[in-house]
C-alpha positions, 0 to 999 in steps of 0.5 A: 116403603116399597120395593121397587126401585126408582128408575135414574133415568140415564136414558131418558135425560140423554134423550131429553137432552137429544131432543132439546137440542134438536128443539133448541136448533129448529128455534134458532132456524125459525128466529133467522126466517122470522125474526119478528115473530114475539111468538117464537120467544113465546115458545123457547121462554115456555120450554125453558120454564117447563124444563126448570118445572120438570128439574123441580119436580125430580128433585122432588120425587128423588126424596126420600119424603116426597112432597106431593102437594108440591109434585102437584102443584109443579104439574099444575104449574107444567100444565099451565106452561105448556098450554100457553106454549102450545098456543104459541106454537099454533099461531106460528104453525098458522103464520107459516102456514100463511107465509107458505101459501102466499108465496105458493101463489105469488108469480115466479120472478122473471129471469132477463139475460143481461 
């Protein structure tokens, strides 16, 4: 057994928690501007599934035996989820890029006195 101490990581899930919030809100954002974009929902089930992945995988490496097999499988299954989750992520950074410009080069409306 070794001598080092396991980190609780008090920290880290305080800013883990910070930064899913801050993720959660800007999803919540991108939903009201674009409500029909299934990508978004691509994305917050993705995250959603890497969080219970990553919640597995502590309680894993917490035992006193941990099950390697298990921690790699998770991480293979984390890998997975974040790679459809980041391919998500860039069709919609390739929408709203799109968005952005055509409404960069759409006319100014005009303005009438009544």
């Amino acid at each position: 057994m070794s001598s080092m101490r396991r980190p609780t990581g008090k920290k880290f899930q305080a800013a883990h928690a910070m930064n899913w919030s801050r993720i959660d809100a800007r999803l919540a954002q991108l939903r009201d501007t674009f409500p029909n974009q299934s990508d978004l929902g691509t994305v917050g089930q993705g995250i959603l599934r890497i969080e219970r992945l990553a919640a597995d995988l502590e309680k894993n490496l917490a035992r006193e035996e941990i099950d390697w097999d298990e921690a790699r499988a998770t991480l293979v299954q984390v890998t997975e989820h974040a790679t459809r989750t980041n391919e998500a992520v860039d069709r919609l950074m390739q929408h709203l890029n799109k968005t952005s410009r055509s409404e960069a080069t759409s006319p100014a409306p005009r303005w009438t006195a009544s």
